[in-house]
C-alpha positions, 0 to 999 in steps of 0.5 A: 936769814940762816938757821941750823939746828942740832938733834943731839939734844934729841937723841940725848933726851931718851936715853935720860928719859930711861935714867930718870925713870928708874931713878925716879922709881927708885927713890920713890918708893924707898922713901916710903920707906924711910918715911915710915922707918923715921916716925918708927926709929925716932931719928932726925937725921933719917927724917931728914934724909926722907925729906931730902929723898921726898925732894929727889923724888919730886925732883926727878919726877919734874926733870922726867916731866920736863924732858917728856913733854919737851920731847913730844913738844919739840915744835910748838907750832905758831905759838911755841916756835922754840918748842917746849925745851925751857921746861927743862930749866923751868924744872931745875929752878923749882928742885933748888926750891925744893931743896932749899925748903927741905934744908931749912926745915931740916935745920931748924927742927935739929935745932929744936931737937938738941935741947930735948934730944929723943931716944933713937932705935939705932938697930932699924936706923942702921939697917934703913941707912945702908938701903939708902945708900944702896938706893942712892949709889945705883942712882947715881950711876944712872944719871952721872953721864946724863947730868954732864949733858943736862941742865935738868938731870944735873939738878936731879943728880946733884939731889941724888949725890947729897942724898947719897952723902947724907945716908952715910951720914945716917949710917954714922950717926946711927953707929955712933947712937948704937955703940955710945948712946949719945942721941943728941947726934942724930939732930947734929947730923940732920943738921949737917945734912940740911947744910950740905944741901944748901949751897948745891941749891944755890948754885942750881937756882943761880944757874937756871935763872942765869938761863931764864934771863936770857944772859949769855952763857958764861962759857961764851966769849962775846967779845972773840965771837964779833971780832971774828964775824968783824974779819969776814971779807965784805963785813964791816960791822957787826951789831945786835949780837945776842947769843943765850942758852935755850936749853941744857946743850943748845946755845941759840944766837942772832946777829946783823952783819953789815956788808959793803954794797957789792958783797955777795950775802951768801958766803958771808952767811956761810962763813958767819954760820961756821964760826957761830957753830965752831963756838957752840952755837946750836941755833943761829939766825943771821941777817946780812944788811949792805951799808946803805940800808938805814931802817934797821937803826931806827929799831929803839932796841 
């Protein structure tokens, strides 16, 4: 048996853990903020986006949880031999429902609102909009380089982005009441910003419940992976590969490698350890099995 681990996930988990943070504190206590400004102004589009910052918010809390406790949890011992590192994917799952709750809500009460659209304070909208965005823009380059890295402050970062875009839809919608007086924009663009939102949480749910199945990262190509353990010197057959993602940044992979009878084990394991770390592989557990070992087979799965 070989196992080879990576701490880049490690070192890379404070300097999120800061990101998130500030972020965090951020968007939470501006949304406050535009909660308040939202009952008082009237505005949809800026409740909506209160909604949304509500999910960022909660969102980034989650993904600052999750990164918290992995951390502290990186070995769980005889229970939690992985740790607590699927908190991280666990937590991106819930913002996309998050998310999706929001859009939806956002996009029923416009509907509601255009057939009986409300007078709007497009002064105060104004002013709240841009402080929005100057909020969202500095979250944004705090979690920008972290979210390339991360499954879980991508989530976040993706909430981020679509808050951001949604404030200058804000900004817009309140320039368009002010100088036209057509308040029915405002539940157009709450509208537009609940649609925004929706694929983005799709494609984070579908991602993270790709991970939690166990499925083989798309980015990883099975088929290359056994011919090459095929080609090493002494294998002749490769069987029960598996190769899944446990966390954001940490492919883990196990694998049977059947040798002839007088094949030395130990460059085998080597050499199969470099190819699986040459393709990404963070994790590998291998077992090296000579051909006359039959007992293996008789495993159902």
């Amino acid at each position: 048996m070989s196992g080879d681990h990576d701490p880049g996930p490690i070192r890379a988990g404070e300097r999120h853990r800061r990101a998130l943070a500030t972020s965090f504190g951020l968007v939470a206590g501006f949304m406050i903020v535009e909660i308040v400004a939202g009952f008082w102004t009237g505005s949809l589009a800026l409740l909506s986006d209160a909604g949304h910052m509500a999910t960022d918010a909660i969102g980034l809390g989650l993904a600052l949880a999750a990164i918290v406790v992995a951390s502290r949890n990186q070995t769980g011992g005889h229970h939690r031999t992985f740790g607590m590192y699927r908190l991280e994917v666990l937590a991106a799952l819930v913002n996309s429902a998050l998310l999706f709750g929001v859009a939806i809500f956002v996009i029923r009460e416009a509907v509601i609102r255009l057939s009986a659209p409300h007078a709007i304070l497009s002064g105060p909208l104004l002013v709240v909009a841009v402080v929005g965005l100057i909020v969202n823009i500095i979250a944004f380059l705090l979690l920008r380089k972290g979210a390339v890295e991360s499954l879980n402050v991508e989530g976040a970062f993706l909430e981020v982005i679509a808050d951001l875009i949604g404030s200058v839809g804000v900004i817009v919608a309140a320039l368009l009441i002010r100088f036209t007086g057509w308040d029915w924009v405002d539940p157009v663009f709450g509208a537009a910003i609940g649609l925004f939102i929706l694929p983005r949480a799709w494609r984070l749910g579908g991602r993270s419940l790709h991970i939690l199945i166990q499925a083989a990262p798309r980015h990883f190509d099975m088929g290359n992976a056994e011919r090459r353990l095929c080609d090493i010197p002494g294998v002749v057959d490769v069987h029960d590969l598996h190769v899944w993602t446990l966390t954001s940044e940490m492919d883990v992979g196990s694998v049977h490698l059947m040798t002839t009878i007088d094949t030395d084990p130990h460059p085998v394991l080597d050499t199969a350890r470099d190819i699986l770390a040459e393709m990404g592989i963070a994790h590998a557990t291998l077992q090296v099995e000579p051909e006359d070992h039959t007992t293996c087979a008789e495993i159902e799965w």
